[in-house]
C-alpha positions in Angstrom: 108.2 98.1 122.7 109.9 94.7 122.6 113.4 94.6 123.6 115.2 92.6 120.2 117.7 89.9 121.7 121.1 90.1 119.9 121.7 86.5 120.7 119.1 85.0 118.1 118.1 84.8 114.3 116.4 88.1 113.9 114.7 88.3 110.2 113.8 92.2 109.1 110.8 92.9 107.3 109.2 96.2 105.6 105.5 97.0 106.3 102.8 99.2 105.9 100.7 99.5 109.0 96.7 100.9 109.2 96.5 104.3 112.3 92.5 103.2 112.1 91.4 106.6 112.0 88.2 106.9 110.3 89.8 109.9 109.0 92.9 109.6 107.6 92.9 109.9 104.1 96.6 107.6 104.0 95.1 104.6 105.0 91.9 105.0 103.1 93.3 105.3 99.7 96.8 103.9 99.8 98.7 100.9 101.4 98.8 102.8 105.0 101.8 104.6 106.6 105.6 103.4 106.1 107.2 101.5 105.2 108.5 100.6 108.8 110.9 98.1 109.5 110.0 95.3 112.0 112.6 92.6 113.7 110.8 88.8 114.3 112.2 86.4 116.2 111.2 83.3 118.4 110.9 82.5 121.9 110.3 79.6 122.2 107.1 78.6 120.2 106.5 82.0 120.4 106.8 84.1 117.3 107.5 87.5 119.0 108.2 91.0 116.5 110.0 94.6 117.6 109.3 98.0 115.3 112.4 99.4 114.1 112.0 102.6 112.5 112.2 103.5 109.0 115.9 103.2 108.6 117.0 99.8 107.8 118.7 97.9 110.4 122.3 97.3 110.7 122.0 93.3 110.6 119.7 93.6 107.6 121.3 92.5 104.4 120.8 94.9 101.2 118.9 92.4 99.1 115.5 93.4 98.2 113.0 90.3 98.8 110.5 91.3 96.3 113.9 90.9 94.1 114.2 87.4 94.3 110.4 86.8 93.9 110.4 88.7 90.7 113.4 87.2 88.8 112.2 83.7 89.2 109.1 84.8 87.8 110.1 86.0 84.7 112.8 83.1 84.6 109.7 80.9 84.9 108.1 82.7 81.9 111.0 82.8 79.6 111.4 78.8 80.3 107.4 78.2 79.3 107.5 80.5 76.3 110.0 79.2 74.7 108.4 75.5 75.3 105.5 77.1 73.7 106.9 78.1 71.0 108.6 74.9 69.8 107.0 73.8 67.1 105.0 70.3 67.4 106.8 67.2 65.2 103.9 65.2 63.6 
């Protein structure tokens, strides 16, 4: 397990994660097990990453990424609908 340095920019993310079993019913018909928190950070040119746990981490901020992702979305779509929907002048 990689030790995470408190020194540097650490950015959190959730993931899934594949066991590999042949068996295991989890990973065959879902996303896998977790989610699981991981730390990244670099060294260097190295891009290096530490597992957490499942509880988020105290650094982490409370935003949800996805969030962001999905509001500018459907801010996109409202904007192009309603340039649709104007009516052509000729």
């Amino acid at each position: 397990m990689a030790v995470i340095p408190s020194d540097q920019h650490i950015t959190y993310q959730l993931q899934f994660r594949k066991c590999g079993k042949p068996s295991c019913s989890t990973c065959r018909t879902g996303q896998g097990h977790g989610p699981y928190w991981y730390a990244y950070w670099r060294q260097g040119s190295r891009l290096r990453s530490g597992y957490i746990g499942k509880v988020r981490p105290a650094g982490c901020k409370q935003g949800n990424p996805t969030e962001k992702k999905q509001k500018s979305t459907v801010a996109k779509t409202a904007e192009y609908s309603k340039a649709s929907a104007a009516p052509a002048l000729m």
